[in-house]
N, C-alpha and C positions, 0 to 999 in steps of 0.2 A: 644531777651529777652524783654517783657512787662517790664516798669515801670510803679509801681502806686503811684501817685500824689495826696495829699491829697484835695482839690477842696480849691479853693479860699474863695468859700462863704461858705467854714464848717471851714476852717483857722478865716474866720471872727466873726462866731459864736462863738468859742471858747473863741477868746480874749475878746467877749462880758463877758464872761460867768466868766472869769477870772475878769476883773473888777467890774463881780454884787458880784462874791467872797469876795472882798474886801470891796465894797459900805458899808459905817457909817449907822446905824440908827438914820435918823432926826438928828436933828443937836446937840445933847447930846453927840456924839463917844462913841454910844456901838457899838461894833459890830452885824452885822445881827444875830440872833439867830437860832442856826444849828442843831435842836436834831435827825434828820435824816441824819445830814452827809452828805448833798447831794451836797454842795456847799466847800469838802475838795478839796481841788486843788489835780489834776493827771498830776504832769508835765511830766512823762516821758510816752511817749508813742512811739507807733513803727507797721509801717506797714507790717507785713510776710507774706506768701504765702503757707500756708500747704494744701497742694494738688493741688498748684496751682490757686487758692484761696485768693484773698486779704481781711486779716481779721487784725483790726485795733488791739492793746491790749492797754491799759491805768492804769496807777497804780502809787500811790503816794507813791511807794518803785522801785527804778529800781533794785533792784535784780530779781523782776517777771520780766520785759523786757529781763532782760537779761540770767532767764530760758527759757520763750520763742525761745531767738534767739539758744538755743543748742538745741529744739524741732526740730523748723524749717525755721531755719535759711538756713541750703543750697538750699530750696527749691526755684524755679525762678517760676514767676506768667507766666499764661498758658490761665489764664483768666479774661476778661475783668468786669466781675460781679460787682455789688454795695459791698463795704462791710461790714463783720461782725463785727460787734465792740463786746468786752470783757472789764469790767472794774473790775480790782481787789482793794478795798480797804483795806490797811494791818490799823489794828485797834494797840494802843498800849497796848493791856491786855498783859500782860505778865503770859503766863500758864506755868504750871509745866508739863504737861503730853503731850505724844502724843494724837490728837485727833482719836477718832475711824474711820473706813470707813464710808463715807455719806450715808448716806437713799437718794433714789431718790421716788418723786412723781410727776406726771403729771395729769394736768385736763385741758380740753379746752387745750389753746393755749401754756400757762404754765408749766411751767418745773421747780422743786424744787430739790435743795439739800442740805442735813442739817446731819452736823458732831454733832456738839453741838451747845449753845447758840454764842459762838466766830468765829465759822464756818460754815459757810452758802453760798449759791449762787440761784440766781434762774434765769432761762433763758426762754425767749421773744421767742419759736418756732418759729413763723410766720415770725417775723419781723427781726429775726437774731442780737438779741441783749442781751446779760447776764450781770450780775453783780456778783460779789462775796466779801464777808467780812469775813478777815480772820485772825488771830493772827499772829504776828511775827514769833514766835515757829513753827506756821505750813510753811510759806513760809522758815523756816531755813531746816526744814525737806523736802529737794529738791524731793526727791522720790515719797514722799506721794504727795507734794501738784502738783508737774507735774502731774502725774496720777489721782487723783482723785479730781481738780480741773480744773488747765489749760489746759491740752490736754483731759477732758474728758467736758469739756464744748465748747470745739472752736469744737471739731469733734460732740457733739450731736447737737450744731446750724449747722454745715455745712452738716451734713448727713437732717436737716430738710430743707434746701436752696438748696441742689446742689446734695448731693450723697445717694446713696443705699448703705450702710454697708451689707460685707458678708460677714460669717464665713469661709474664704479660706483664702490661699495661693496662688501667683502668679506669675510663672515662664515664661520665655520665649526661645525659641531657635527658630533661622531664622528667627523670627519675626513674630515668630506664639505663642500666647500665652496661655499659658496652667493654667487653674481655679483647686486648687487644695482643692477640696470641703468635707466638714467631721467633728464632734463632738469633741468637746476634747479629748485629747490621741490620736487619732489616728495616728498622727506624720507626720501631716500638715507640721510643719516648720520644722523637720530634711530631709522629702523629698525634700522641698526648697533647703534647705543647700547641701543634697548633690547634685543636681542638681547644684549649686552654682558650689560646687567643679568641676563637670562636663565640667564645659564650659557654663553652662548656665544663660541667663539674670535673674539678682534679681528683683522684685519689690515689694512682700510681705509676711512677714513671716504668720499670721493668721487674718489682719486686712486690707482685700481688699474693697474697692466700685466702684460701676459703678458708670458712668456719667449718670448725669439725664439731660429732655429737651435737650438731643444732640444726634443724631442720633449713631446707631452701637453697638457696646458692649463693649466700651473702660473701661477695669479698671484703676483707680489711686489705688497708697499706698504710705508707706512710708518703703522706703529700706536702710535706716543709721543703721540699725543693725537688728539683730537676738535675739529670746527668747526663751530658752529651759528647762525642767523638768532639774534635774540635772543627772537624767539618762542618758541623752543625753552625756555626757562626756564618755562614758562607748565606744560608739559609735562613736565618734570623738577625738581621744585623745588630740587634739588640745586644745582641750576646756575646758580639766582643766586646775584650778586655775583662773577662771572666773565666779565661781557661787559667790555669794553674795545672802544677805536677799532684795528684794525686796518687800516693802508692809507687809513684816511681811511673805513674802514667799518664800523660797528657790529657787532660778532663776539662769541659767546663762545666760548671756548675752554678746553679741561680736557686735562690730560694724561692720561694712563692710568697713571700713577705717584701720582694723587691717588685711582685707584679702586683702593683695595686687591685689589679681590675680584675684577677683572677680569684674564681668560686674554687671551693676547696670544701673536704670531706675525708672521713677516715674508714668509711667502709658504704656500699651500697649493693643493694640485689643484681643480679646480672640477667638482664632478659638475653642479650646475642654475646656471642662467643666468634670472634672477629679474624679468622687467619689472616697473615697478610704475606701477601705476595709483591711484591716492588719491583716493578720493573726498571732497567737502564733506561732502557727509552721509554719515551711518550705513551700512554695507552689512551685513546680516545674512542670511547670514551671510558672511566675505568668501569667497573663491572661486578659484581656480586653474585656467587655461584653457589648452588646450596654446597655443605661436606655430609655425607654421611656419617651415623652415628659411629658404628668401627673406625671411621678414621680417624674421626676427631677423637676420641679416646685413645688412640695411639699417638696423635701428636700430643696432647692434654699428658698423659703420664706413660713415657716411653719407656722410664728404666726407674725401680723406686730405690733409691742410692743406701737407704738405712739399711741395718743388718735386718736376716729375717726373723731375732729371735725375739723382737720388738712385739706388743701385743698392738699395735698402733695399726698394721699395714692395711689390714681390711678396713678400718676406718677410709683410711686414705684411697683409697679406691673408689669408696663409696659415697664421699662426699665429692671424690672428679666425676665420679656417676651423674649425681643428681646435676653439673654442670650439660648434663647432655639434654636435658628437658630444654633448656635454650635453645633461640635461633642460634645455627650455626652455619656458618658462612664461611667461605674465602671471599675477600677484597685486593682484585687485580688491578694497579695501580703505579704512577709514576708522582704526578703532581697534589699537593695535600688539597688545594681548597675543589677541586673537584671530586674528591675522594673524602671529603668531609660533607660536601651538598649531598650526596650518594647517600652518604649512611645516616644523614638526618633525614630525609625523604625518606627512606625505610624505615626508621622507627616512627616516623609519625604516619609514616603508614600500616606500621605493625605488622609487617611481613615483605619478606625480600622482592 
């Protein structure tokens, strides 16, 4: 296991930074004059690893340090990268209301997100750096502000530094890893699950990336739980009494700490590359159809969302590239455990 160590001479900088904090103006005792906030002390900060990944966070409220660490916290660093720093500043406005979901905009380099005038962030692309200023109210509102501050600002800097975000799922058995690729609804993460149930390794329910600048086609994710429509209970009976409001949306959700018996993983190579197609009715029996290359790269990366002035984009292309040396398949399907005997017969058969 990598430990990362905060560098002596950014140790040294800081306490600089902490003493100009402090520094009188001229020899009157006012304090420096701060209408930017920039110089509010962040004493609590903390090194994590999501995705392997050493990304610094800072905030003059340790309740964010310490949603951070139930993010990703179990996560063990895998890589030796410089890193991302996150600063949260909790402001003392005291609001009445929930604030609404962020607006995101990007230009150039820049990355904006704006709830209202008390919540706000914008994050440094290139250089892997954000800040955010946030009301107390919203850091008490743990849901919202994990989701649509802290885990969606540390993943859009590490997806612009280090990863390719893909709309899948991604399982594993024998050590062959299987990209389970498709639109919402399709039921990306119940095929996970029951695969889980299966025998088979977890590593992500519908939030995978490849490694960029490293050779192969290794996915990371993050596999401390599962997310599902609440239909999904219908189909698992396990699973009720675990939906809740998420975000203002009906979710259930389970950790993989509640499933004893399930294998779990934070990243593995991917031999196929799994469309899935789900049908209303029955398909008997389901079926496996090769995709050609051209296609699968059009469904793989249909539209690349970041500005173009990013040095990144050709990376990203080019590690959805080496995804196409995989088997690549569509799976025409209705029912899971037939359509799980299918794709285990094929990879121990090693071809469709």
């Amino acid at each position: 296991m990598l430990r990362y160590v905060i560098p002596a001479a950014s140790q040294k900088r800081t306490r600089a930074l902490e003493e100009e904090r402090i520094t009188k103006y001229g020899d009157i005792g006012v304090e420096v004059a701060d209408p930017l906030k920039a110089y509010v002390p962040m004493p609590f900060q903390h090194v994590l690893f999501p995705f392997g990944f050493p990304v610094q966070i800072k905030s003059n409220d340790s309740v964010v340090v310490r949603l951070a660490e139930q993010s990703w916290g179990r996560f063990e660093q895998h890589f030796r990268d410089s890193p991302i720093e996150v600063r949260f500043l909790v402001s003392d406005f005291l609001a009445r209301r929930r604030p609404p979901p962020p607006i995101y905009r990007a230009q150039g380099t820049l990355l904006t997100l704006v709830a209202d005038a008390h919540n706000f962030g914008c994050c440094d692309l290139a250089n892997g750096f954000g800040f955010a200023c946030v009301a107390p109210g919203t850091v008490a509102k743990r849901d919202y502000f994990r989701f649509y501050f802290l885990e969606s600002m540390v993943c859009m800097l590490l997806d612009n530094r280090h990863l390719v975000a893909v709309h899948a799922a991604c399982v594993a058995i024998e050590d062959h890893g299987v990209l389970l690729v498709g639109p919402s609804g399709v039921g990306k993460s119940s095929l996970a699950y029951a695969c889980m149930r299966r025998g088979w390794t977890y590593i992500s329910d519908d939030g995978s990336s490849l490694l960029r600048r490293r050779p192969g086609r290794v996915v990371v994710g993050n596999p401390q739980s599962f997310r599902f429509r609440p239909s999904a209970s219908v189909l698992f009976p396990e699973l009720q009494g675990h939906a809740k409001l998420r975000n203002g949306k009906p979710t259930v959700e389970i950790t993989t700490e509640q499933l004893r018996a399930g294998k779990t993983t934070t990243q593995c190579r991917i031999d196929y590359v799994v469309f899935l197609n789900r049908q209303k009715d029955e398909v008997d029996p389901p079926h496996l159809t090769p995709v050609a290359r051209d296609e699968s790269l059009r469904r793989l990366f249909q539209k690349n969302v970041w500005p173009t002035e990013l040095s990144t984009n050709e990376e990203r292309l080019e590690a959805v590239e080496r995804l196409l040396d995989a088997q690549l398949l569509e799976l025409t399907y209705k029912a899971f455990d037939p359509a799980i005997d299918l794709l285990e017969q094929t990879v121990r058969r090693g071809k469709p």
